[in-house]
N, C-alpha and C positions, 0 to 999 in steps of 0.2 A: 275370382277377381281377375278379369281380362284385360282392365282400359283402365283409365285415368293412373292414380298415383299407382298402383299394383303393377301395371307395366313398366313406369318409369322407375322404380325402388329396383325390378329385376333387371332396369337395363342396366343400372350402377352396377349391380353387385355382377350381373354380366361381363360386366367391361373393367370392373376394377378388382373385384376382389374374389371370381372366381379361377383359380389357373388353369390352364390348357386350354384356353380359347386363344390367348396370345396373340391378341387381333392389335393393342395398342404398341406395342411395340414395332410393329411391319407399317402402321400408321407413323406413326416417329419418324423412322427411317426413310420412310416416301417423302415426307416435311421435309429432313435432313437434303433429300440428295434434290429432292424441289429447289431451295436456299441453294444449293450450291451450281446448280444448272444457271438459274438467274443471276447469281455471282459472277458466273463464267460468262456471261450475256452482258453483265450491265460490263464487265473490263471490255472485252470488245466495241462496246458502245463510247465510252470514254475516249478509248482512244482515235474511235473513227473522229470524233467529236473535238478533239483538239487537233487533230493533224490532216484531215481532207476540207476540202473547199465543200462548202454544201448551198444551194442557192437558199434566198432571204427568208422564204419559206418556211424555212423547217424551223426559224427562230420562233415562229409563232405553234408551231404544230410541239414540240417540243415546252410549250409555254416557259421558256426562256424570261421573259416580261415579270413571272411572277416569284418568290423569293422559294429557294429551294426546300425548306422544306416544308413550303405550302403544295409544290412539285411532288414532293414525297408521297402527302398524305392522301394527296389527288389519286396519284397512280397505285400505289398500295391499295387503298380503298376498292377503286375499279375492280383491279387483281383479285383481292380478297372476296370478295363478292362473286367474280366469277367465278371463282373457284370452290365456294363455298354450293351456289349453287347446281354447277359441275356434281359436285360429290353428293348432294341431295338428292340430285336426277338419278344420276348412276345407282347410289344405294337403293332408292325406290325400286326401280327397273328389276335386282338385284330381287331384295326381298319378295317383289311382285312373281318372278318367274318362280320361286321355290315353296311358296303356299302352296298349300295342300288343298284336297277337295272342299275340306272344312273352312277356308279363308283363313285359317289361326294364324297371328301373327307371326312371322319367323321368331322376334324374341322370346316367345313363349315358348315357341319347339325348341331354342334352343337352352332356355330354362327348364324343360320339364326333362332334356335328355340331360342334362349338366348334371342339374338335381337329385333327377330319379336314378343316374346312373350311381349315387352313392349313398339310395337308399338301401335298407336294410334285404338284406340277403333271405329271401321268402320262399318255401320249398313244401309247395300244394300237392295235398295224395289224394287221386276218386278219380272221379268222373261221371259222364254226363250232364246235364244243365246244374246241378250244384256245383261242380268244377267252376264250369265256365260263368255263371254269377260271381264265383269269390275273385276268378283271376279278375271281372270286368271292374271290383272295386280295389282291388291291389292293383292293378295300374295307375295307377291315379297318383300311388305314394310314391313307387319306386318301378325301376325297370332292370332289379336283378331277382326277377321271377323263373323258379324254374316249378314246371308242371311235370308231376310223375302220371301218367295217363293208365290206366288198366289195359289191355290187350284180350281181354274175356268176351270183345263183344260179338256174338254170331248172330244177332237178331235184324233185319229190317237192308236197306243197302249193304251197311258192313259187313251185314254175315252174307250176302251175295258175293258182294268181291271177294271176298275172303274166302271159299267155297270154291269160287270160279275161277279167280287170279292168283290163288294161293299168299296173295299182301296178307299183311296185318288189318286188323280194324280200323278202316282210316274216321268214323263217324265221331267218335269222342274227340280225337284229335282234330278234326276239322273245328269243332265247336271251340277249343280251348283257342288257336291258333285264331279266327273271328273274334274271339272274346279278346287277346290280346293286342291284336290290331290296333294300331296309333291313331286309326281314325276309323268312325265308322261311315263307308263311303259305300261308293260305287262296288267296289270289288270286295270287300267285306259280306254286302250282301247278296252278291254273285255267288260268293264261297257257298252261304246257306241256302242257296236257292235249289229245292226238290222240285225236277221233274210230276207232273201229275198225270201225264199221257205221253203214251209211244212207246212201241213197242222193245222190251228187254231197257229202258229207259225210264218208264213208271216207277216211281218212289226212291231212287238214285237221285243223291243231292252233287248237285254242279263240285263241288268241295273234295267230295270221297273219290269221285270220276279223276280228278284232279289229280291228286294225294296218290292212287295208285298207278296212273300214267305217269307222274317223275320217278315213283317207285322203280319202277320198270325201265325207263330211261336213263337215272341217275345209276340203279343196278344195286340200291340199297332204300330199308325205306328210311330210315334214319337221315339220310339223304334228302331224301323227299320233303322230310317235316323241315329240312333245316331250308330247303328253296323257296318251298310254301310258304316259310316265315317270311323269308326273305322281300318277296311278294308282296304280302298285308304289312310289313315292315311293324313288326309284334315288338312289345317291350316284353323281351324276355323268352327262355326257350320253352318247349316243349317236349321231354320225350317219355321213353318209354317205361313201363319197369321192368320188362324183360323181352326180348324179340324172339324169344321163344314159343312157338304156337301152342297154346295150351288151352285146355277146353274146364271149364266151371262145373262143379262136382255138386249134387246137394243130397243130404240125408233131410227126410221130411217124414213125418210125424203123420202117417196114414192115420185121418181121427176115424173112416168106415172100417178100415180094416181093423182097428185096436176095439174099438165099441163091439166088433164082432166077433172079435177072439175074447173079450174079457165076458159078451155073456156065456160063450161055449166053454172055454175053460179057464178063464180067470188071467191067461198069459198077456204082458204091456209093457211099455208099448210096441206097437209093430212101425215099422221105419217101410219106406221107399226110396228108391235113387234114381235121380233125377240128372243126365249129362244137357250140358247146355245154358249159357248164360240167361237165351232170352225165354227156356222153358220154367224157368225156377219160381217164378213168379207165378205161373198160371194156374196148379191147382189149386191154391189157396189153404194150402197146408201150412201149418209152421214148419220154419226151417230150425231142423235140430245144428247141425254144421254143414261148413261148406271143406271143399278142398279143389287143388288142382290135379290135372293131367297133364302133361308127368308132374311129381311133388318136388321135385327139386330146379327147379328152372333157373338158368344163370341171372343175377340182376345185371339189370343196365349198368355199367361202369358210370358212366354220365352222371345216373339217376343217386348212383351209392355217392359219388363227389361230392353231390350237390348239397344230399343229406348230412355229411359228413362237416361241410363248410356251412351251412346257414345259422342263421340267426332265431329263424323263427319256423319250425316244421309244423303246416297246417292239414290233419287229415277231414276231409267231407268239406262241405256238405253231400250227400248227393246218396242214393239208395245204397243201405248199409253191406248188404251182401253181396249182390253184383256192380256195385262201382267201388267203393272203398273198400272193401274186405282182400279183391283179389291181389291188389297190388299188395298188400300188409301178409298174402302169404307166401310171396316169392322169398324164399328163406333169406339171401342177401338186403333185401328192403328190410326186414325186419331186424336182422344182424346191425343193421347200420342204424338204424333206430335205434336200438339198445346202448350203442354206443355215443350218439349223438347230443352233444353239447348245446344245441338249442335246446327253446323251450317246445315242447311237442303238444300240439293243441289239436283236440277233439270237438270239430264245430258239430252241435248234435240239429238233426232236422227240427224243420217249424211241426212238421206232424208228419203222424206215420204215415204209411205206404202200402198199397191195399196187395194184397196176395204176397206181402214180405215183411213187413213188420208188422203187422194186424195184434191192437192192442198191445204196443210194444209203449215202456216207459222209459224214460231218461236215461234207469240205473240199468230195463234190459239192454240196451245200444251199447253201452259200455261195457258189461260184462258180457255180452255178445264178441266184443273187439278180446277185450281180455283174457274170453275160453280159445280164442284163435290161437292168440297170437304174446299169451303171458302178459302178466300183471305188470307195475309200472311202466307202462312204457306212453302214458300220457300223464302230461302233468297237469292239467287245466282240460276243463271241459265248458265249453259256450253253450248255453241255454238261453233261447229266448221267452222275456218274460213281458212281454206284450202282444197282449190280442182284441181287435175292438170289442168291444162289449155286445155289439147288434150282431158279430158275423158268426155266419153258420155253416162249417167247414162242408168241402163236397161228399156224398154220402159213404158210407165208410172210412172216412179219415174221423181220425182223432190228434186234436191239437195236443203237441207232446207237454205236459206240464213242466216247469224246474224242481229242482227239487235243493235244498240246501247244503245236503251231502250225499253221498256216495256210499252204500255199504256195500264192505268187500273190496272195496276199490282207494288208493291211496291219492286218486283225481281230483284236485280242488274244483269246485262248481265255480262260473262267475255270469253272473244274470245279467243281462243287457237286450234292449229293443234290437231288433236282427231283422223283425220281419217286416216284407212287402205291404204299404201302405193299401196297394190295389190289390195285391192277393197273398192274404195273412197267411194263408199255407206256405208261401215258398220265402226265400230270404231276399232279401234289399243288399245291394251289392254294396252300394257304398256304405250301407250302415253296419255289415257285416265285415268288412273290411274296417276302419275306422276301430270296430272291437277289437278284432285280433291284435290289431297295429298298438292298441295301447296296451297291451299286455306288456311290449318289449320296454314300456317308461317304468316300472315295476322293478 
């Protein structure tokens, strides 16, 4: 609701009944000292007017002829009018220069920062596109978002810079930073824009290039994320959960190797190790556990605050092992969890993930989190419980069912439409948001 009474209803409560805009009061007072400037005018005028000689003229220009205070309402009127007009033009002009790419009305920007700056306190763990879907429908509510981002990613650009530059993984973080963006404009999608040719340039998104040059400039990258925001002008922060370089660990369930040791001498199963975030996925082995390198990484201060203070801790969506897992094992993320007075929510994906969760169900995602990382420490888990009836997920996925409870697990289930109208496999931002958010009416 953009126009007609929806605008006019937030300009009231704008101008009347929200504090710190403080706009009518410096209005008053311009009135006030208005009045008393033309106070001081019309005394000077009086007395020119009884004691200088003035030729016959001015008896007419002065409409002297007609009864005072038909004089008044003559000249007042004029006044009021220009001045009314005056302040019409001027506020226009005003409003006109400080639109955004999007044309949105100023009272609206300044409704949704009023607003959103006193919405509920939100505190997202994962990443990659599950992240940045859930932040792109929690803006919308509030704008004290903060994003816990993984630091795991060595695959694709990120793992080049990162390799090369020695930065952190700027690729997840570019995505969440676009996703929070106050408008999706011109330089929002500059951010995501991959190179597809040129040399040492090929598959390097505009964004990560970005991200590691203030890196490097600023002389921190923590830094970096908070300039970058600054930039796309994001409702809400970003950062990390440890800036510690650490590399993703996997024990996998070799099914050639165990099939071949169980027909020679019966021994199962046989395990492999796997270093690297963006190898883990590849053989298509199950993953028995994951871990870091080194196991003990500092958490973010930042990241521990945030979790400490919020209202609402949302972990996933977004691939269970290598986006959400790794920040849940930085032992401080996890410490701060346990301790943590929000409500802690497990958004579980629309369906699995081929070479990482292959035939995984509701209750494996959960007690996946819960062999990491100890029991309670989600109170609520989101399942989506809507799928068209004609659609046919792409080959190897399987749509993950709900299930009513949890065994082993102390996690209330709560069943709500989550997914993408145009692609039932991934989640709907705003409908995915909208779920979490009414958790906190409960």
């Amino acid at each position: 609701m953009r126009r007609g009474i929806g605008t006019w209803f937030r300009q009231q409560v704008l101008r009347w009944f929200i504090p710190g805009l403080r706009v009518k009061r410096w209005l008053l007072l311009m009135i006030v000292g208005m009045a008393f400037i033309g106070l001081g005018i019309g005394y000077v005028q009086v007395q020119i007017y009884r004691q200088a000689e003035v030729p016959e003229i001015f008896y007419y220009l002065t409409l002297q002829f007609l009864e005072r205070w038909v004089r008044a309402v003559l000249v007042g009127g004029v006044g009021l009018a220009a001045f009314g007009y005056g302040f019409y033009r001027f506020n226009r002009s005003i409003m006109e220069s400080v639109r955004g790419a999007d044309n949105q009305p100023l009272i609206d920007k300044l409704w949704d920062q009023r607003i959103g700056s006193r919405g509920p306190r939100v505190v997202a763990i994962g990443g990659g596109h599950g992240l940045s879907a859930l932040l792109r429908g929690l803006k919308q509510h509030t704008s004290n978002i903060t994003a816990i981002v993984t630091v795991a990613d060595d695959g694709g650009s990120s793992g080049r810079l990162r390799r090369e530059l020695g930065v952190l993984p700027p690729g997840d973080f570019r995505m969440c930073i676009a996703a929070l963006a106050s408008e999706e404009s011109l330089v929002a999608q500059l951010f995501q824009y991959r190179f597809g040719s040129g040399e040492g340039l090929s598959g390097h998104s505009f964004g990560n290039l970005f991200i590691a040059a203030l890196a490097e400039l600023t002389g921190s990258f923590e830094k970096a994320l908070l300039e970058s925001s600054k930039v796309l002008v994001t409702k809400g922060r970003i950062v990390p959960s440890t800036l510690q370089d650490v590399t993703l660990c996997a024990e996998l369930r070799d099914l050639a190797a165990e099939q071949m040791a169980a027909t020679v001498n019966g021994n199962a199963p046989a395990l492999s190790l796997v270093r690297g975030e963006s190898s883990i996925g590849k053989t298509g082995y199950p993953i028995e556990r994951v871990w870091l390198e080194p196991g003990d990484p500092p958490a973010y201060p930042e990241a521990v605050r945030a979790i400490l203070e919020a209202d609402l801790i949302v972990m996933g969506p977004g691939s269970l092992f290598t986006s959400v897992m790794p920040n849940l094992l930085v032992p401080g993320i996890a410490q701060a969890l346990k301790q943590a007075r929000a409500v802690r929510v497990y958004v579980a994906n629309v369906a699995t993930e081929r070479g990482e969760t292959d035939h995984f169900t509701l209750s494996d995602h959960v007690a996946a989190i819960e062999g990491h990382i100890g029991s309670g420490l989600i109170d609520v888990v989101i399942a989506n419980n809507h799928v068209a009836v004609d659609f046919q997920p792409p080959q190897g996925v399987d749509i993950i069912q709900p299930e009513p409870t949890l065994p082993n697990s102390s996690a209330k289930v709560v069943q709500a439409d989550v997914a993408d109208d145009e692609f039932p496999w991934r989640h709907d931002p705003a409908k995915l948001a909208a779920a979490v958010l009414k958790l906190l009416a409960h």
